[in-house]
C-alpha positions in Angstrom: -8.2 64.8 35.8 -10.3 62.1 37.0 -11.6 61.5 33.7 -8.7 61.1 32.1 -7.4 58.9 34.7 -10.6 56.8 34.3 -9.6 56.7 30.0 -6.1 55.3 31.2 -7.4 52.6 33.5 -9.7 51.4 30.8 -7.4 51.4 28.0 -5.1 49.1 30.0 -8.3 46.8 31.3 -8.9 46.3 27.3 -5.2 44.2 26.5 -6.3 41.9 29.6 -9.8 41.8 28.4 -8.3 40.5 24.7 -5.6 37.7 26.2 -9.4 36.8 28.1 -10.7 36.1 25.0 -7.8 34.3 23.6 -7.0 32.0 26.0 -11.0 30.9 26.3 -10.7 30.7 22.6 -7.8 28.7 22.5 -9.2 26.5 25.2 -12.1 26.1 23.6 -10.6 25.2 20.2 -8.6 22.2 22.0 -11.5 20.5 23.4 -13.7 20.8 20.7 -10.6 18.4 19.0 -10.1 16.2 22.0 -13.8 15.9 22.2 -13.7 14.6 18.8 -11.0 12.2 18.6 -12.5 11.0 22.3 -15.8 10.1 20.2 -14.2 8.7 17.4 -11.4 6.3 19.5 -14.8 5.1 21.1 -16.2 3.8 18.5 -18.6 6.8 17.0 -16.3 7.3 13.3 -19.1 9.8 12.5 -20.0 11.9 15.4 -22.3 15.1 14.7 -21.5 18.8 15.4 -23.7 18.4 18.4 -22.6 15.4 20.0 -18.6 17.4 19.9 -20.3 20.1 21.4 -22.2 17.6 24.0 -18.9 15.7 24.8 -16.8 19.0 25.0 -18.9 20.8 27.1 -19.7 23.8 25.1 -22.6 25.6 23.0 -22.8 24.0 19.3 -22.5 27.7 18.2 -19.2 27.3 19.8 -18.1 24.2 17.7 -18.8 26.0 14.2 -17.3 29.2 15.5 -14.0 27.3 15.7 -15.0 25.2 12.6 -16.6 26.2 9.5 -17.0 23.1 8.4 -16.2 19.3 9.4 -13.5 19.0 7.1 -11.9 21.6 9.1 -12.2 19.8 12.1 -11.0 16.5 10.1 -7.9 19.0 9.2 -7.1 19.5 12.8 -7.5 16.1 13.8 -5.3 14.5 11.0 -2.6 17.6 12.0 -2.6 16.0 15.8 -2.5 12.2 14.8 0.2 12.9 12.3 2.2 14.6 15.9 1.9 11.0 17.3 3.1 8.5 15.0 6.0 11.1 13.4 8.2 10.0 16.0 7.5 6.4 15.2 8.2 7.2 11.1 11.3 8.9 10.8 13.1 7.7 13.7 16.6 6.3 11.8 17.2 2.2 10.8 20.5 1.4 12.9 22.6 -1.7 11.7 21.5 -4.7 9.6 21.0 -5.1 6.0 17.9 -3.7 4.1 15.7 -7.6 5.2 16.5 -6.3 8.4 14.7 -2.8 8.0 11.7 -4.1 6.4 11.5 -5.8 9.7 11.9 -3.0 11.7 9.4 -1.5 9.2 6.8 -4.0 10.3 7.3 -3.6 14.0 6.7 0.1 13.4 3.6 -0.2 11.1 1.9 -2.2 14.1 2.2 0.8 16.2 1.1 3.2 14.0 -2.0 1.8 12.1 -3.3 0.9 15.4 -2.7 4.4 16.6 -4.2 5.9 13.2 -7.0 2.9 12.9 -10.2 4.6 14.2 -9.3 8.0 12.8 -8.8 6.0 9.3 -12.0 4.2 9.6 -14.0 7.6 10.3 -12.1 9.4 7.4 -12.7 6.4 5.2 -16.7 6.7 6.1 -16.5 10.7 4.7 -14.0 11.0 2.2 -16.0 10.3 -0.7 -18.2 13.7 0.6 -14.7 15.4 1.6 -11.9 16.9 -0.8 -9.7 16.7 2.1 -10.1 13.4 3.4 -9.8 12.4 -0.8 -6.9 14.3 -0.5 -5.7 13.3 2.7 -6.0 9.4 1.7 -4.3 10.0 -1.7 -1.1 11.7 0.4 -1.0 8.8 3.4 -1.0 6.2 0.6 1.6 8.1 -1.3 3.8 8.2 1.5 2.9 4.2 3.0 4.7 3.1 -0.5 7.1 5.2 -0.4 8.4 4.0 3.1 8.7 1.0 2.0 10.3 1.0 -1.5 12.7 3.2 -0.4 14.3 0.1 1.9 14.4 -2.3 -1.2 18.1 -2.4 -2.9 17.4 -1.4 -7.0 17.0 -5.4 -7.6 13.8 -6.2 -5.5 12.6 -2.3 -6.7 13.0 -3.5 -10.2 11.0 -6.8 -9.5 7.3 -5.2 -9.9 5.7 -8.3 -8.0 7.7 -8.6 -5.1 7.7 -4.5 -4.1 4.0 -4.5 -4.9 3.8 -7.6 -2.5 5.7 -5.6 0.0 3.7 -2.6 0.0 0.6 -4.3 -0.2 1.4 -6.4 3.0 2.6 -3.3 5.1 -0.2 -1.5 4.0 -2.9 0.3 6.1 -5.2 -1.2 3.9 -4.4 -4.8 5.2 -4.2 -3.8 8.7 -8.0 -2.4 8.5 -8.8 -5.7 6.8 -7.4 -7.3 9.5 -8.4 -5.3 12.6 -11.5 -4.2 11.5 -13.1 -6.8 8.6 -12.0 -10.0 10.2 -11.8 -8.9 13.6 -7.9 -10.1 14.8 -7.3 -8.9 17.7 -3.4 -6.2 17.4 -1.4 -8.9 18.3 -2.4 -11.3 16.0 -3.0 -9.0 13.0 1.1 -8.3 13.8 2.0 -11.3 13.8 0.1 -12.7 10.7 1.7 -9.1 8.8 4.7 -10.1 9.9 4.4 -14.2 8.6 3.5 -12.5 5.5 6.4 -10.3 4.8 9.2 -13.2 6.4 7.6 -15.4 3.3 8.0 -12.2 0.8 11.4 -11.7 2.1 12.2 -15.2 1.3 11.2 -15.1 -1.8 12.4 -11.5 -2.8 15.6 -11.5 -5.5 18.7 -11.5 -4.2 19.8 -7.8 -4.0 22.7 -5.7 -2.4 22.1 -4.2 1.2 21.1 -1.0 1.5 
């Protein structure tokens, strides 16, 4: 009787002993990524397994338990930058005519290149070694055109030079130039973006709003 008593109690230790595990594992899993971005906002863009496992506190075994490889760690931190500047992307143009978006669309770039600009700077360092930060780039600067030609009524789409102007201004690509290659401090680097698409604007065909 005792015995079997004994069999019960440790079968229902073992479910207790499993959520354990789980919930270390999860906890682990989320400061090996915090640990990560924390290097990489401060200015290390190509931190080593061990220094994630340094600044998260944990054994290095740990990291590439949770990890096979970088890219998967990349993965994860793309997946939790993409949470934070979602909000700022599809959040719906109210009023004005399509000049007026573009505008908007400018005011919204600032915020989330400078979110995304050491993240993009690290995965620019790696992608050339990483199918899914070549992959990852390809898809971001998909989508950055496609944000912006979808604003443009058919006749400044049609107009090759001035939507290439467009996207090339609001591009990350200009903003890292900016930022990182000439040093401009946000503000500025907003504001000269922004001179640049008021004088596109100006000179963009006359098209119906959208």
């Amino acid at each position: 009787m005792a015995t079997q008593t004994k069999k019960r109690e440790t079968k229902a230790a073992r479910p207790e002993r499993i959520d354990g595990r789980r919930e270390r594992s999860r906890s682990s899993h989320k400061r090996i990524v915090e640990a990560m971005m924390e290097l990489i906002a401060g200015g290390d863009l190509m931190p080593s397994a061990a220094r994630v496992a340094e600044e998260a506190g944990i054994g290095l075994r740990t990291v590439f338990r949770h990890f096979d490889d970088m890219d998967s760690l990349y993965s994860e931190i793309s997946a939790t930058v993409a949470e934070r500047v979602m909000p700022i992307v599809t959040a719906p143009y109210r009023g004005g005519d399509w000049r007026a978006h573009v505008r908007d669309l400018v005011r919204r770039r600032v915020r989330v290149f400078e979110t995304m600009l050491p993240f993009r700077l690290a995965a620019n360092i790696k992608r050339y070694q990483s199918p899914f930060l070549m992959a990852e780039y390809g898809r971001v600067i998909t989508v950055e055109r496609e944000l912006v030609l979808r604003l443009l009524p058919d006749a400044v789409a049609a107009d090759r030079i001035a939507s290439e102007a467009l996207c090339a201004a609001l591009s990350f690509q200009t903003w890292r130039a900016m930022r990182h290659d000439q040093g401009l401090p946000a503000e500025e680097a907003g504001t000269v973006m922004a001179h640049m698409v008021e004088a596109l604007l100006a000179a963009a065909p006359a098209g119906e709003n959208r």
